[in-house]
FIFI-549245 format. One record per residue (C-alpha): residue number from 0; x, y, z. Coordinates in steps of 0.1 Angstrom, whole numbers, plus 2048, in hexadecimal, padded with zeros to 3 digits. Example, Ala and Ser with C-alpha at 12.3 -4.5 7.8 and 13.67 -1.06 7.14 Angstrom:
2
FIDO    n    u    v    w
FIDO    0  87B  7D3  84E
FIDO    1  889  7F5  847
This chain:
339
FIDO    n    u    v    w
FIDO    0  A02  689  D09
FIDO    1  9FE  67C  D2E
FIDO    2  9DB  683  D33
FIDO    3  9C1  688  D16
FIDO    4  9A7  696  D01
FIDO    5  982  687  D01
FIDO    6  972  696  CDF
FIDO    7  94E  68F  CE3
FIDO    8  92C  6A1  CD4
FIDO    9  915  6B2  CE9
FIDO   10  8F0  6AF  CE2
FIDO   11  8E2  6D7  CE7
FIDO   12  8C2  6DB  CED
FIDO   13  8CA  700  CF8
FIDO   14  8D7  703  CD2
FIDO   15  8BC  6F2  CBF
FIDO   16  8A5  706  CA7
FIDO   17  8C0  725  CA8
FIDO   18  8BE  741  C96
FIDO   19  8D8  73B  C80
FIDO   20  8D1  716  C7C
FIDO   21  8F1  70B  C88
FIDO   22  8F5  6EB  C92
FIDO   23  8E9  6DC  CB9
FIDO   24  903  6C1  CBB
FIDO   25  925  6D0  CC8
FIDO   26  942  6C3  CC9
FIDO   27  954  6C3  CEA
FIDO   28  978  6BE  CF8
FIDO   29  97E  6B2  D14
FIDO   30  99F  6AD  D23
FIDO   31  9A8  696  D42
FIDO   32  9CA  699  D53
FIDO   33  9E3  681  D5A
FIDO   34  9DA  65F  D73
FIDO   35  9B3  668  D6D
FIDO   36  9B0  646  D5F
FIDO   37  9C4  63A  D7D
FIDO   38  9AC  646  D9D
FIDO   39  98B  651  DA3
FIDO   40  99A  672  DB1
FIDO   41  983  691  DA8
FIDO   42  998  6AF  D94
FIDO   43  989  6D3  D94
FIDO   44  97E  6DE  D71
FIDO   45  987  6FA  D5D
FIDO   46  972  707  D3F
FIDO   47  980  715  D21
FIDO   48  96D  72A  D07
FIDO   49  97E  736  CE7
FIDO   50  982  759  CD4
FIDO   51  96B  767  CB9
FIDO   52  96F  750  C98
FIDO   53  97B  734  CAD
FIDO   54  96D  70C  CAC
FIDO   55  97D  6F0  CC2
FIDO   56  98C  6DE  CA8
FIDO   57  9A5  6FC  CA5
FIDO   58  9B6  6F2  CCA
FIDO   59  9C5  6D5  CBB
FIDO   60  9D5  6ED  C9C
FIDO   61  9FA  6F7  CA8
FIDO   62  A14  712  C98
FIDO   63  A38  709  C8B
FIDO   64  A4C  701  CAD
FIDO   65  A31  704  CC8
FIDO   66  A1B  6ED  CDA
FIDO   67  9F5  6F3  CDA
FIDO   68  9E3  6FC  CF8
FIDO   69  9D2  6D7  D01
FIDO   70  9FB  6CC  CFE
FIDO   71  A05  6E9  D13
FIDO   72  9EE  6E2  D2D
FIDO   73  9F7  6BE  D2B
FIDO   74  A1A  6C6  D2D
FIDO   75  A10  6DF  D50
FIDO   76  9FE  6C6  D60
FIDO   77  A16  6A8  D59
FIDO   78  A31  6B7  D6F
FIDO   79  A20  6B6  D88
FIDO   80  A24  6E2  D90
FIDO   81  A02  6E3  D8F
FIDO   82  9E0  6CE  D9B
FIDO   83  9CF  6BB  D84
FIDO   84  9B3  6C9  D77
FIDO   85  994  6BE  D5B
FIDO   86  996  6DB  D3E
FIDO   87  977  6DC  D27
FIDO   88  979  6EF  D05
FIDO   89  95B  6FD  CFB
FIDO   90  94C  703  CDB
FIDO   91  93B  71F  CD6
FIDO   92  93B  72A  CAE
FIDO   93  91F  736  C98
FIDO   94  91C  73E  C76
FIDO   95  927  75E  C7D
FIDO   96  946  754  C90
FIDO   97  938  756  CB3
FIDO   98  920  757  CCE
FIDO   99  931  772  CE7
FIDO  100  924  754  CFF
FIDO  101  902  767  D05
FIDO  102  8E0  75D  CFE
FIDO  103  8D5  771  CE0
FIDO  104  8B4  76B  CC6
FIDO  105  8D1  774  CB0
FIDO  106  8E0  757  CB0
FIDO  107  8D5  740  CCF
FIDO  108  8D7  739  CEF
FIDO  109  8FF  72E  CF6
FIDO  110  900  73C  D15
FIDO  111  8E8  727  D22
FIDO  112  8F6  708  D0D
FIDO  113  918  710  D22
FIDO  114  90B  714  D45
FIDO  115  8EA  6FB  D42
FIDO  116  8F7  6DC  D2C
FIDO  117  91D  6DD  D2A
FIDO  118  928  6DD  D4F
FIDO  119  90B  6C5  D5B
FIDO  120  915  6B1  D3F
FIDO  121  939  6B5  D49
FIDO  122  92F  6AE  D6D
FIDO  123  919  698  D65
FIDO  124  937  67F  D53
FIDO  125  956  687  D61
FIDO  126  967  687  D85
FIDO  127  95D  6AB  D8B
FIDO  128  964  6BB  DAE
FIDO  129  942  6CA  DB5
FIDO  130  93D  6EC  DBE
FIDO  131  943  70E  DAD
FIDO  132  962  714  DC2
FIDO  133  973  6F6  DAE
FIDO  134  966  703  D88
FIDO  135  978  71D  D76
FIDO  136  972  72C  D52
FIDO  137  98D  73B  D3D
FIDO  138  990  750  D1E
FIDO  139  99E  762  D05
FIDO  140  992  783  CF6
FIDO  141  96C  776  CEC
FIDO  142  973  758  D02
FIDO  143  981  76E  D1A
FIDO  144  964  786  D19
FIDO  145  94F  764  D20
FIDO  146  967  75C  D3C
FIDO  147  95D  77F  D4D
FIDO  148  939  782  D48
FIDO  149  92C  75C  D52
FIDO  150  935  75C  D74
FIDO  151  921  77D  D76
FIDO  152  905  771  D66
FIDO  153  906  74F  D76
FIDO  154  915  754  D97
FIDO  155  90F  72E  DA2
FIDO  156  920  721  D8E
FIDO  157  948  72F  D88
FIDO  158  95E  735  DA7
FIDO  159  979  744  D91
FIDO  160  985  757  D6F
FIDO  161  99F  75E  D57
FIDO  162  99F  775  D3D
FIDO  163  9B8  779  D21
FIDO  164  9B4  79D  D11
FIDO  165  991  794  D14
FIDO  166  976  7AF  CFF
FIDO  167  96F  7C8  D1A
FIDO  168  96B  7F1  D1D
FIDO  169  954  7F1  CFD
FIDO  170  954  817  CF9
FIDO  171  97C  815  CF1
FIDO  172  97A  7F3  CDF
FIDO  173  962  7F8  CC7
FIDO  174  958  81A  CC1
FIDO  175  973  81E  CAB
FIDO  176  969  805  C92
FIDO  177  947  814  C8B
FIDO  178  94C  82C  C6F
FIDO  179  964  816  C5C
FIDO  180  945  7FC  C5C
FIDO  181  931  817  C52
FIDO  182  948  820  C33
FIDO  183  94C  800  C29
FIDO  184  926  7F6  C26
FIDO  185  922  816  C13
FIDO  186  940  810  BF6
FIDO  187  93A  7EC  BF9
FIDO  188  917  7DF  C01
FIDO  189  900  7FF  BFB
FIDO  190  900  804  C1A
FIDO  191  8F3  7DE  C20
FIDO  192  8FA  7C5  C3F
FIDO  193  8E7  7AC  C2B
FIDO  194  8FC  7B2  C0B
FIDO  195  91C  7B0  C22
FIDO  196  912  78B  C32
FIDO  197  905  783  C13
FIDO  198  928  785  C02
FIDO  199  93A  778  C24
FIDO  200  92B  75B  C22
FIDO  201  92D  757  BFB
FIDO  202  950  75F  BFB
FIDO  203  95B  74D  C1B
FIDO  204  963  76C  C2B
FIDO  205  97D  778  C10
FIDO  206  96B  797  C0B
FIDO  207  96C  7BF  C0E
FIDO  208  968  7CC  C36
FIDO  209  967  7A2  C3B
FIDO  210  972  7AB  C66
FIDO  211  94B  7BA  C6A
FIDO  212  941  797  C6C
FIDO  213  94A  79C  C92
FIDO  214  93E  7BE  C92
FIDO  215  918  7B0  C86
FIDO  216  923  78F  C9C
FIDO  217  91F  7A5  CB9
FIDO  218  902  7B5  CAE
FIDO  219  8F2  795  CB0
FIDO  220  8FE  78F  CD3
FIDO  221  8F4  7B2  CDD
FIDO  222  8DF  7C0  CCF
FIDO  223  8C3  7A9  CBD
FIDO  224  8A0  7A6  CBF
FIDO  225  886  78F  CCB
FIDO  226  87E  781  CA5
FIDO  227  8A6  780  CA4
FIDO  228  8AB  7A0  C8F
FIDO  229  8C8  7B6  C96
FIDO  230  8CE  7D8  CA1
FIDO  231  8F0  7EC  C94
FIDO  232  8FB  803  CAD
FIDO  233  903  81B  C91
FIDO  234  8F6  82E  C74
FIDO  235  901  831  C54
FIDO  236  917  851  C5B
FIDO  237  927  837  C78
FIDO  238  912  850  C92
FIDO  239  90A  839  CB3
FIDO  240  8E9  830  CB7
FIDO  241  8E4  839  CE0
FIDO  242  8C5  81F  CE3
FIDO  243  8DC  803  CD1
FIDO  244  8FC  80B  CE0
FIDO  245  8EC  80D  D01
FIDO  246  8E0  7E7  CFD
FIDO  247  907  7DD  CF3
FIDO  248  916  7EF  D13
FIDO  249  8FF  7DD  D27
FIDO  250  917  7BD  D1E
FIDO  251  935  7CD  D29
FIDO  252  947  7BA  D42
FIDO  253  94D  7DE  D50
FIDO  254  92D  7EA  D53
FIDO  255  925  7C7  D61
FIDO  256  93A  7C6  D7A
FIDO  257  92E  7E8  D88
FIDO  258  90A  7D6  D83
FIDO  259  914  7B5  D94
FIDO  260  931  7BC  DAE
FIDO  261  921  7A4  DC6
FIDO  262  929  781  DAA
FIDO  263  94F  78E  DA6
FIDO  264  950  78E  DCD
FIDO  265  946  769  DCB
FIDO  266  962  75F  DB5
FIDO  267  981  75A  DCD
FIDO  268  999  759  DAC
FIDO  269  99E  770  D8C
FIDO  270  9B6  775  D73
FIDO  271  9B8  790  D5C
FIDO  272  9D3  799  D43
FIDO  273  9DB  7A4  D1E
FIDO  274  9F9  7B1  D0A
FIDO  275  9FE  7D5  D09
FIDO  276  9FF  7D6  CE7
FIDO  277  9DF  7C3  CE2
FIDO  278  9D4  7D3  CC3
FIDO  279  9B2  7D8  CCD
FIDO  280  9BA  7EA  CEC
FIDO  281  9AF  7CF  D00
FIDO  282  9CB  7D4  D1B
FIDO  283  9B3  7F2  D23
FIDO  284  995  7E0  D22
FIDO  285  9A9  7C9  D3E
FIDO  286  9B3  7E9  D53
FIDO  287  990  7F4  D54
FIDO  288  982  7D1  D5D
FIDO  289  9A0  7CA  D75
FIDO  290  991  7EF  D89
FIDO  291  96D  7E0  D82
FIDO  292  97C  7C2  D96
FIDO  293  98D  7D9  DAE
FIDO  294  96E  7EC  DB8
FIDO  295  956  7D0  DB9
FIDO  296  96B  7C8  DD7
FIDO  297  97D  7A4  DD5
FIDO  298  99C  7A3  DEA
FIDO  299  9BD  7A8  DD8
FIDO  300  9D3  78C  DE0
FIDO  301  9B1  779  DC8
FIDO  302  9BB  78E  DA9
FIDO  303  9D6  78C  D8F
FIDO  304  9DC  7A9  D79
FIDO  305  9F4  7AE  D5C
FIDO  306  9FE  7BF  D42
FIDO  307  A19  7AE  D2E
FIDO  308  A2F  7B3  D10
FIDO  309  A18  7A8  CF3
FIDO  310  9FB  7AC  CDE
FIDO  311  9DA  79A  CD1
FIDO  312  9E7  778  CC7
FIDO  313  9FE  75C  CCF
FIDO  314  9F1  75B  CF7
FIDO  315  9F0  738  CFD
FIDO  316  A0D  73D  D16
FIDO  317  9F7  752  D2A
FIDO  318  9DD  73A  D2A
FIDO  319  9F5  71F  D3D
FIDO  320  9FF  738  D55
FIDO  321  9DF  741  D5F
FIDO  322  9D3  71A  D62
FIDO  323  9F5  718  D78
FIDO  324  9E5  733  D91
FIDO  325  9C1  725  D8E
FIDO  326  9C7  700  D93
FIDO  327  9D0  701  DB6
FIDO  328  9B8  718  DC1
FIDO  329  99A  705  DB3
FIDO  330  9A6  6E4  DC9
FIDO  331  992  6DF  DEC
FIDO  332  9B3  6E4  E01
FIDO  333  9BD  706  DEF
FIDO  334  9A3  716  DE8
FIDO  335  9AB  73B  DF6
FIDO  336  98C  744  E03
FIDO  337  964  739  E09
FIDO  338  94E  741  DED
């Protein structure tokens, strides 16, 4: 590679005494472009959070004939298309496989770990160009969900987004998967969550229904309680629960963008794409948000929207191209608009 990776552990004091008992020290990647070493030229940074069941270690895993995503990026900013920019891979897992980057008693508090330790620490370390209007977060589906909610719950801190088939329009993406829960804890469990983590984690996951660990995953995130018990937004006929289900939509990046217009007009950049066959109609869930986006207000020529030929998986092509469009509107002399 012609930059590279720092792999360092964050000390979380965000994370410590979590519900789960997870650990506090994270690790964190952090990747400097080519001729850091060489100046003391400032970069713009650009965060990346990962998918539900994800862990940094697994950026440096590849497939047969195709680069990973740190080498991909390398390879971008190495030719010198595109302006130099400090990437940050986040971690973000928990026992049950992820965080949804909110704070939750469910689970902990990882959306304050991301905004109040990791980019000061960042910052704080690195040659960093100051300012929200240099600082971008990316994602993809759970990471891209992240990517779309932080800068409306922190709107100091990110002056741009990109989303990748991120989890959005909750009515159409999850609904669907109630009653088969609700079928399988009845032939299964006895009609048990605790039976059904209880075998997950005995098993490793290899078990009956094993995908509701992200259905109870975003319970956690959701829809817990103060003493970090959680709320199912179902019965056991798969019925919705209104006063449960009401708590979930009001993490929608939808329904917060309708909430928060005013934090999406303060970003001057924001992707948003997935495949059209995205198997859990997330290209919808990217309309919707992209009309969210739309009616909030923030000027066109600051928005990219597609739909493209593909589903769920194998995105990391998308990722570069959207880091192509970013870079070079987080630098001070291309930036496309005050923030």
């Amino acid at each position: 590679m012609s930059g590279r990776v720092e792999k360092v552990t964050i000390v979380s004091e965000q994370l410590r005494g979590n519900a789960l008992g997870d650990p506090y020290e994270r690790p964190l990647w952090i990747y400097l472009p080519p001729g850091y070493d060489d100046t003391d030229a400032r970069y713009p940074s650009i965060y990346v959070l990962q998918g539900y069941s994800g862990q940094v270690t697994m950026w440096g895993n590849r497939s047969a004939w195709r680069r990973n995503y740190p080498e991909l990026l390398d390879e971008l900013f190495a030719s010198g298309e595109t302006p130099p920019a400090i990437v940050v891979f986040v971690d973000a897992w928990t026992r049950l496989g992820g965080s949804q980057y909110v704070d939750s008693p469910g689970h902990g508090r990882y959306h304050s770990y991301l905004c109040e330790e990791i980019v000061p620490y960042v910052d704080a370390r690195y040659r960093t160009l100051p300012g929200k209007q240099h600082r971008a977060i990316t994602g993809k589906s759970s990471g891209g969900y992240g990517a779309m909610i932080t800068p409306m719950l922190r709107p100091g801190l990110f002056g741009a987004l990109a989303t990748h088939a991120g989890d959005a329009l909750f009515d159409v993406l999850y609904l669907r998967d109630f009653p088969k829960a609700a079928r399988t804890l009845r032939d299964e469990y006895d009609g048990s969550w605790t039976n059904f983590l209880d075998r997950f984690f005995a098993t490793g996951g290899r078990c009956p229904g094993h995908d509701m660990i992200l259905l109870y995953g975003n319970a956690a995130s959701y829809s817990s309680n103060p003493d970090g018990t959680v709320d199912i937004p179902f019965d056991d006929l798969g019925h919705l629960l209104p006063e449960v289900w009401d708590r979930w939509r009001e993490y929608d990046p939808v329904t917060m963008a309708t909430v928060r217009p005013e934090a999406l007009r303060g970003l001057h950049s924001i992707w948003i794409d997935a495949g059209k066959s995205d198997e859990y109609f997330l290209d919808l869930g990217a309309t919707a948000f992209h009309r969210a986006v739309q009616a909030a207000g923030v000027p066109a020529e600051d928005v990219v929207f597609e739909l493209f030929d593909g589903t769920h998986s194998n995105l990391e092509h998308r990722y570069v191209l959207a880091v192509k469009w970013l870079a070079p509107r987080l630098t001070p002399e291309n930036l496309s608009r005050e923030i």
